[in-house]
C-alpha positions in Angstrom: 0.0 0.0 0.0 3.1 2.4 1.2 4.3 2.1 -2.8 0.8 2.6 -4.7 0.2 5.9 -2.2 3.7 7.2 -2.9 3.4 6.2 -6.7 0.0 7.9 -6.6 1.4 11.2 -5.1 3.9 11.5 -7.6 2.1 11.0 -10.4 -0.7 13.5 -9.2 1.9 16.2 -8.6 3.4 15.2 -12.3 0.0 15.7 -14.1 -0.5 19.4 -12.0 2.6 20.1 -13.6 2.2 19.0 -17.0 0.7 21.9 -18.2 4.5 23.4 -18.3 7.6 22.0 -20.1 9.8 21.0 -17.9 13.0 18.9 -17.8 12.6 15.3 -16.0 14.9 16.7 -13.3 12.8 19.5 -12.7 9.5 17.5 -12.1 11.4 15.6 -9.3 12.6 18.3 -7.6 8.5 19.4 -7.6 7.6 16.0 -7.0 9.4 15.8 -3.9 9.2 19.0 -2.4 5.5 18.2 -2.5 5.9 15.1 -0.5 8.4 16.7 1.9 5.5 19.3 2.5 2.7 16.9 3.2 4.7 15.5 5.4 5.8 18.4 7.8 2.1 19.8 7.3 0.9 16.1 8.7 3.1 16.5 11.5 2.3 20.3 12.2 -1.4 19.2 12.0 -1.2 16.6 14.8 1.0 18.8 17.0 -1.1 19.6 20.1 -1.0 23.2 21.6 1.9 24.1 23.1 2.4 22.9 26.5 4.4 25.1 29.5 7.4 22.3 29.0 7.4 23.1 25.1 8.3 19.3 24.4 6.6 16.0 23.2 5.9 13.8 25.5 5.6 10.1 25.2 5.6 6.9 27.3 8.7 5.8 28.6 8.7 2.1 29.1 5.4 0.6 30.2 1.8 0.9 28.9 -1.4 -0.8 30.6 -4.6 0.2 28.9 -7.5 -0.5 30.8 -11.0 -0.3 29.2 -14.7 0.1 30.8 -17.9 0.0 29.8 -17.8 -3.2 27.6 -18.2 -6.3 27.9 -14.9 -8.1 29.4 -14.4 -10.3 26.0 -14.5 -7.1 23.4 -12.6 -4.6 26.1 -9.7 -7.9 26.1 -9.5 -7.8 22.5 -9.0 -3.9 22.3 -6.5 -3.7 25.0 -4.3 -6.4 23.6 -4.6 -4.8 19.7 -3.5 -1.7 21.4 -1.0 -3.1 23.3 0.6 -5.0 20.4 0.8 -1.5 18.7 2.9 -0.3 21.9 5.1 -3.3 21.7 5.7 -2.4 18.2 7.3 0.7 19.0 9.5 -1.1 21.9 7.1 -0.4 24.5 6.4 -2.5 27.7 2.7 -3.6 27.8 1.6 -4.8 31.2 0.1 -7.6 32.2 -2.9 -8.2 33.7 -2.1 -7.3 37.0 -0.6 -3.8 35.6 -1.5 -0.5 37.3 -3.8 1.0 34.4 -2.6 4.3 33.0 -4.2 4.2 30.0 -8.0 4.1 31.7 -10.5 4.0 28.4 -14.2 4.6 29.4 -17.0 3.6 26.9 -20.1 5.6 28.0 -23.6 6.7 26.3 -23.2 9.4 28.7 -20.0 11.2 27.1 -20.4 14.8 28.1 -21.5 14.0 32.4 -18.3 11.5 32.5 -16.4 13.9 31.2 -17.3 16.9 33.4 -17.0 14.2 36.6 -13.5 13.6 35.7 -12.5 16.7 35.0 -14.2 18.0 38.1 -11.4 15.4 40.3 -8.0 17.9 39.7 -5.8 15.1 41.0 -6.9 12.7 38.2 -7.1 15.1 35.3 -3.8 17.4 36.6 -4.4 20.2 34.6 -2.2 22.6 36.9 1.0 22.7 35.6 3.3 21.9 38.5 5.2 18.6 40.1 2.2 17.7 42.2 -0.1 17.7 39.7 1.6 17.2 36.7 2.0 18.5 33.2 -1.2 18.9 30.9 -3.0 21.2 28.3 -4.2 23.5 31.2 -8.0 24.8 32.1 -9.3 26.2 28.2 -8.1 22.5 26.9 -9.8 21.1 30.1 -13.4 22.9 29.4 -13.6 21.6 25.6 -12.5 18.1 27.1 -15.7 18.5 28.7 -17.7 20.2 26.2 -17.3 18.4 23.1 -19.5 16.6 21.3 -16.4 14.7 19.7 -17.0 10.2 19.3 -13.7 10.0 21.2 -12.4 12.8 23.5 -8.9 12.6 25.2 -6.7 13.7 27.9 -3.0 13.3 28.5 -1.1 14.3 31.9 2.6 14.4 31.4 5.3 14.9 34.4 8.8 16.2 33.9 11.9 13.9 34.8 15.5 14.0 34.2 17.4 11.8 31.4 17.2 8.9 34.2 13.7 9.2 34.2 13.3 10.5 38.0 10.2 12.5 38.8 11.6 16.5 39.6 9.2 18.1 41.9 9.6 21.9 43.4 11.5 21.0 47.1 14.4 22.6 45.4 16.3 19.2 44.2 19.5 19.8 42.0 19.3 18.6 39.1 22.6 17.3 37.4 23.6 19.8 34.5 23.7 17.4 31.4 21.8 19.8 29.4 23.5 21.6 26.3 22.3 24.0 23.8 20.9 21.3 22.1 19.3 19.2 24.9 18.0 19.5 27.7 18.8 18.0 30.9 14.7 16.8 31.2 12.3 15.7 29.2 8.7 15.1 29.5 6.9 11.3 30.0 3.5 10.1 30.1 1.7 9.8 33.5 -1.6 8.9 32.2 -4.4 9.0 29.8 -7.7 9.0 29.7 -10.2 8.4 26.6 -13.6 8.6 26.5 -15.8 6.7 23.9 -19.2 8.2 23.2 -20.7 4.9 23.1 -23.8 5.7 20.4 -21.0 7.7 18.3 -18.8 4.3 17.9 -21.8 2.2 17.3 -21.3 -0.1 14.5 -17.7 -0.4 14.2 -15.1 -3.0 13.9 -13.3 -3.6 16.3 -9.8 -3.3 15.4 -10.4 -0.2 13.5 -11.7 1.1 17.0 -8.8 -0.3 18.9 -6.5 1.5 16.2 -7.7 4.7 16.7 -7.6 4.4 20.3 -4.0 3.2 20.4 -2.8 6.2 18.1 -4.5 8.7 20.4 -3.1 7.0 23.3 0.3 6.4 22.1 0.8 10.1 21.0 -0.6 13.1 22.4 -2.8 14.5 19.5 -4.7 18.0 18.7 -7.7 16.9 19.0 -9.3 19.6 16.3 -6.2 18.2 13.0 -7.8 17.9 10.1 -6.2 15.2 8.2 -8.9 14.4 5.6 -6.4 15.3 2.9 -3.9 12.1 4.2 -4.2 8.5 4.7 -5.0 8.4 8.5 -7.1 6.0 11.3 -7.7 9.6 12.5 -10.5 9.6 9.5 -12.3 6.7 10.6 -15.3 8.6 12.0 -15.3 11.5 9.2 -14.9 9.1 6.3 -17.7 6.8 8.5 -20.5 9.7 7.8 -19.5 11.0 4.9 -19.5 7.7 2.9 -21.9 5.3 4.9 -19.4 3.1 5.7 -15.1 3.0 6.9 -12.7 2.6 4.6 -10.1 3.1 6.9 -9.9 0.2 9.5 -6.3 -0.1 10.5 -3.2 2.2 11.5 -2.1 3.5 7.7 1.5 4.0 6.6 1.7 7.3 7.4 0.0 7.2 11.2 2.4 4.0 11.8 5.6 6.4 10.0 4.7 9.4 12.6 4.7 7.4 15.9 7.9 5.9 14.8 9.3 9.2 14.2 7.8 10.5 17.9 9.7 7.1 19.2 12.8 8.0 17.9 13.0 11.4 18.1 15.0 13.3 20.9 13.1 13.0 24.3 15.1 16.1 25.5 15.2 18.7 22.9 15.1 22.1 23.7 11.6 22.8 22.0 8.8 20.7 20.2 10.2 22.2 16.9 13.1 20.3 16.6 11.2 17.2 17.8 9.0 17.9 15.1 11.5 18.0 12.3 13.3 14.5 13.6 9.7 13.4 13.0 9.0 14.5 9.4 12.5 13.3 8.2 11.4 10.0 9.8 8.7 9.6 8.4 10.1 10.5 4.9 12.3 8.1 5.2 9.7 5.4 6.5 6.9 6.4 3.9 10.0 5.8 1.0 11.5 3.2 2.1 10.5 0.1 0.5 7.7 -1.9 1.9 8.5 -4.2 4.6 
């Protein structure tokens, strides 16, 4: 599939270009330009707003999704489809005894779930501070709460050092391994929590479900990107309506190219641009690479 969407990309940009005489080395250089610029405006698109930290975060080591509000034999096979998609990107899924952090709610009752959790600061952490954590802060909290969204999600990050320890505000030194380049901390997943709007989902596979969940899960994700114009599981629900059916039911090239670039970019860069850019050329190299 990676091949026929690159194939088809070039030759669309080609045929825009027709029109003009060029030389052959001339439509490659538009061809990929193009492709480089679809990429960093996928990226941009996913990037959620800026958090006080200005960094990415993503899960360190272990990730135990926990799902409620299903039946115990469908919620098993969503939360081992999304934990084979951690373990992918050299992740640690728990067992079953595993301390949930990745706590999945499936509800009719979206919108009063959402205001309960977000009404319990220690759970939702959306001060930005060592006790509490690091999140999107109150405006992202209130359109947590008030959106009328299928799937609505929350991340809570908390700043460590490069050996992973927790820094809190009781004055600890920490030891100055940060450069111009890097920092000296870097920001790791707490928690997540997702909620399903059970009557919004109704009707769809399974895997394609446990797909999306993992991506938003995995990554932390602007919940407003528009990526109609790309290849995404991120469609599911848009190209659900639109079309009377899903044509996307799986993680697609491009979703599984960008959380390889978030898993292999810099954890302690100075800013979320930088992490950005190890992402695109990531993915440009994933998305060209031949199929595996």
């Amino acid at each position: 599939m990676r091949t026929l969407l690159i194939a088809s990309l070039f030759a669309a940009v080609a045929g825009a270009a027709h029109a003009q005489p060029t030389t052959q080395s001339d439509e490659v250089v538009v061809t990929g330009e193009r492709f480089h610029e679809m990429v960093r405006s996928f990226v941009e698109e996913l990037a959620p707003p800026e958090m006080s930290e200005d960094q990415l975060a993503r899960w360190n080591s272990r990730y135990c999704p926990l799902m409620a509000g299903i039946p115990a034999r469908q919620a098993q096979y969503l939360v081992d489809r999304m934990s084979q998609r951690a373990f992918d990107l050299g992740l640690r899924p728990g067992d079953a005894n595993c301390q949930a952090n990745v706590l999945v709610f499936v509800t009719p009752d979206a919108g009063v779930l959402a205001q309960a959790l977000a009404d319990d600061h220690d759970l939702v952490a959306y001060y930005n501070n060592a006790e509490y954590g690091n999140s999107l802060g109150r405006e992202a909290l209130a359109e947590f709460v008030s959106t009328t969204a299928p799937v609505r999600w929350w991340h809570v990050a908390e700043t460590v050092d490069r050996r992973g320890q927790v820094i809190d505000n009781d004055g600890d030194v920490i030891q100055a391994d940060g450069t111009r380049l890097h920092r000296a901390t870097r920001q790791d997943f707490n928690r997540v929590m997702v909620i399903v709007d059970a009557r919004q989902a109704s009707g769809l596979r399974f895997d394609a479900l446990a797909d999306y969940l993992a991506m938003v899960t995995l990554a932390q994700l602007d919940a407003r990107a528009d990526t109609a114009g790309i290849p995404s599981i991120l469609n599911l629900f848009a190209e659900r309506d639109a079309a009377g059916g899903v044509s996307t039911t799986a993680l697609t090239d491009w979703d599984l190219a960008y959380l390889e670039g978030l898993y292999r970019a810099p954890r302690n860069a100075q800013n979320t641009r930088t992490q950005e850019r190890a992402i695109a050329r990531r993915m440009e190299d994933e998305l060209l690479a031949e199929p595996r």
